[in-house]
N, C-alpha and C positions, 0 to 999 in steps of 0.2 A: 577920401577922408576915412581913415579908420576909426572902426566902432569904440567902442566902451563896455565895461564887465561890470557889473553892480552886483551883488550877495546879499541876502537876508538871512541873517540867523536871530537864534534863540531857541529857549527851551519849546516845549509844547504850550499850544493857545497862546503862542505871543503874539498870535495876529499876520504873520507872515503871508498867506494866499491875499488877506484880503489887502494888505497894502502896495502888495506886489501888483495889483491889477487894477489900485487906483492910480499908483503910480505908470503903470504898463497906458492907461487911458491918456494919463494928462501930458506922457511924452507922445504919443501920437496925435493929438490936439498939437502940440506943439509942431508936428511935421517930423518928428523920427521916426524911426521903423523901428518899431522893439519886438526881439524874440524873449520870451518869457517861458522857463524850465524850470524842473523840480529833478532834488536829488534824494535818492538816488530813480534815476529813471531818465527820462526825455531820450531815450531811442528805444528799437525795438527789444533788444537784448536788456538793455537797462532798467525798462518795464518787468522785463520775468525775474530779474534781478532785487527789483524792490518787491514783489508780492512775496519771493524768497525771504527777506530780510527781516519784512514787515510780518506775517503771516506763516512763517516758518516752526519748525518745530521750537521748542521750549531746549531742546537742548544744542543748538545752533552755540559755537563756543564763539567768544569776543575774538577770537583771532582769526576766527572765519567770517564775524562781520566783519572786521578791520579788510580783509582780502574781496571779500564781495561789495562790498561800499566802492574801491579804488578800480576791481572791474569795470562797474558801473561807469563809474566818473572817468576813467581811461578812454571809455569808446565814447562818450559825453562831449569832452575834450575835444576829440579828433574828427570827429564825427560831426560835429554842430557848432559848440564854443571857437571853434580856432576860423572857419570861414563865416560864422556870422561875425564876426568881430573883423576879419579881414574885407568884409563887403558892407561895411558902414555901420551896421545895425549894434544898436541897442541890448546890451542881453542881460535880462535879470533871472536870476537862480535862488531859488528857494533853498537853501543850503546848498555850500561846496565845502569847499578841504577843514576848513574850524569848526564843523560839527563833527568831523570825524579828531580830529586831536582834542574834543570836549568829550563826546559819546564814547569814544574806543579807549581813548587817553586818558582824561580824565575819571569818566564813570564809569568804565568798564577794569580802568588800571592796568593796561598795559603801558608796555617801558613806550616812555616819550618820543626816545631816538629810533626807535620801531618803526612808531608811527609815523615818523614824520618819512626815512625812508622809503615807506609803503606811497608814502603822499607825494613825496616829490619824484619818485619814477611816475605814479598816472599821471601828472598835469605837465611834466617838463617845468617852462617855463612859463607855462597859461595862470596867472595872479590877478585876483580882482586887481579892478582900479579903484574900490570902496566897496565896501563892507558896512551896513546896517545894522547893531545890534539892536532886538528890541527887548528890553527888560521890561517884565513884569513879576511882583512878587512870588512869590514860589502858592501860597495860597490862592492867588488867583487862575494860576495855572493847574491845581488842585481842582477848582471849582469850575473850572471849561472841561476840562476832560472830564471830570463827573458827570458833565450834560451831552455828550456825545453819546451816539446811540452805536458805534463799535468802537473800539480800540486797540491798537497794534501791540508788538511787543515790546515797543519802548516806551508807549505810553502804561504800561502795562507795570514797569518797575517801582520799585519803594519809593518812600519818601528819600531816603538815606541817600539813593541813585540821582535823584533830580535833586539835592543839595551839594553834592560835588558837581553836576551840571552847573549851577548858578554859581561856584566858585571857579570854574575851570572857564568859565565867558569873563569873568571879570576878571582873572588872571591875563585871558591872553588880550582882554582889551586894553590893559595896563598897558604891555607886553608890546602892542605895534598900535600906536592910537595918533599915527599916521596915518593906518587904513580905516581901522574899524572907529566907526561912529555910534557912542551909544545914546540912543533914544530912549526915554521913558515911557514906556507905550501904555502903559495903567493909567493912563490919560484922555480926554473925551477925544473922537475918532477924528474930528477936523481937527484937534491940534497936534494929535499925531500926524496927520497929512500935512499938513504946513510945515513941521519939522522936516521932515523926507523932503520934500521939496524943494525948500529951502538948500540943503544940502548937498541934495544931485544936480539944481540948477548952478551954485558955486561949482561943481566939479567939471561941469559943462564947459562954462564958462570958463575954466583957467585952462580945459585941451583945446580952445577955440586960439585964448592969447599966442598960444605955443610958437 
């Protein structure tokens, strides 16, 4: 039986770790085997790659993130995503390719057709099979990173930056909402879990009918 790809995105403090690993619990209760990743990172190379990215100097230009991001997700891909998915399992990712067409693309303002080229040589043909948005207002996400005790360099950008973010998610959710699912996640934590659930077990469910 072939696996399944699930994605979580959204801006900063939209809760993405922590529903990824209630989720990651209640499909193993269930009896699947989930592998559960973060982007950019989840191999050896793609580790040195994110403390780059994240931790890197102040003058790292956006088209060197746009190239170190699709490194990362390149050996990601091939390296993990493409045989945990061909050997049954479960794979949830903390961000993949539409944080990099919101972050690089949108916020950062490079050309679209760029990006997307950059994005469709690392994955080939590896496309979630759903996608999670989770929205929370842009204040809210304000108010979680203020209580964080370090911060990266994207958490690190203006207001101005994280408002084309929240435009550029609802742009491209308009955009394929065949995949992407968006959640209201500014919501008490069990009824955000209940929506996610609800969601992945329909998706289950309709690669079972097949």
């Amino acid at each position: 039986m072939a696996g399944c790809f699930i994605t979580f995105e959204g801006t900063e403090g939209c809760g993405k770790s922590t529903h990824i690993k209630k989720l990651a619990r209640r499909l193993e209760d269930e009896g699947h085997t989930v592998r559960t990743l973060r982007e950019p990172g989840g191999t050896e190379s793609g580790e040195s790659i994110r403390h780059l990215l994240k931790h890197g100097p102040e003058e790292l230009t956006a088209e060197a993130e746009l190239l170190l991001m699709n490194a990362s997700r390149a050996q990601l891909v091939r390296e993990v995503i493409r045989p945990a998915i061909a050997a049954g399992e479960i794979v949830l990712c903390d961000r993949f390719y539409d944080s990099t067409t919101v972050y690089q693309g949108t916020g950062r303002g490079l050309d679209a057709a760029h990006v997307q080229a950059v994005i469709d040589f690392a994955v080939g043909d590896t496309r979630p099979d759903l996608t999670l948005l989770l929205q929370i207002p842009l204040k809210t996400s304000e108010e979680r990173r203020a209580r964080r005790s370090e911060t990266d360099r994207f958490e690190q950008a203006d207001r101005t930056f994280f408002e084309r973010i929240e435009a550029g998610y609802t742009a491209l959710a308009a955009a394929e909402s065949n995949r992407i699912c968006v959640i209201e996640a500014n919501q008490p934590l069990d009824t955000v879990t209940t929506a996610i659930w609800r969601i992945v077990s329909d998706l289950l469910k309709s690669d079972k009918s097949r």
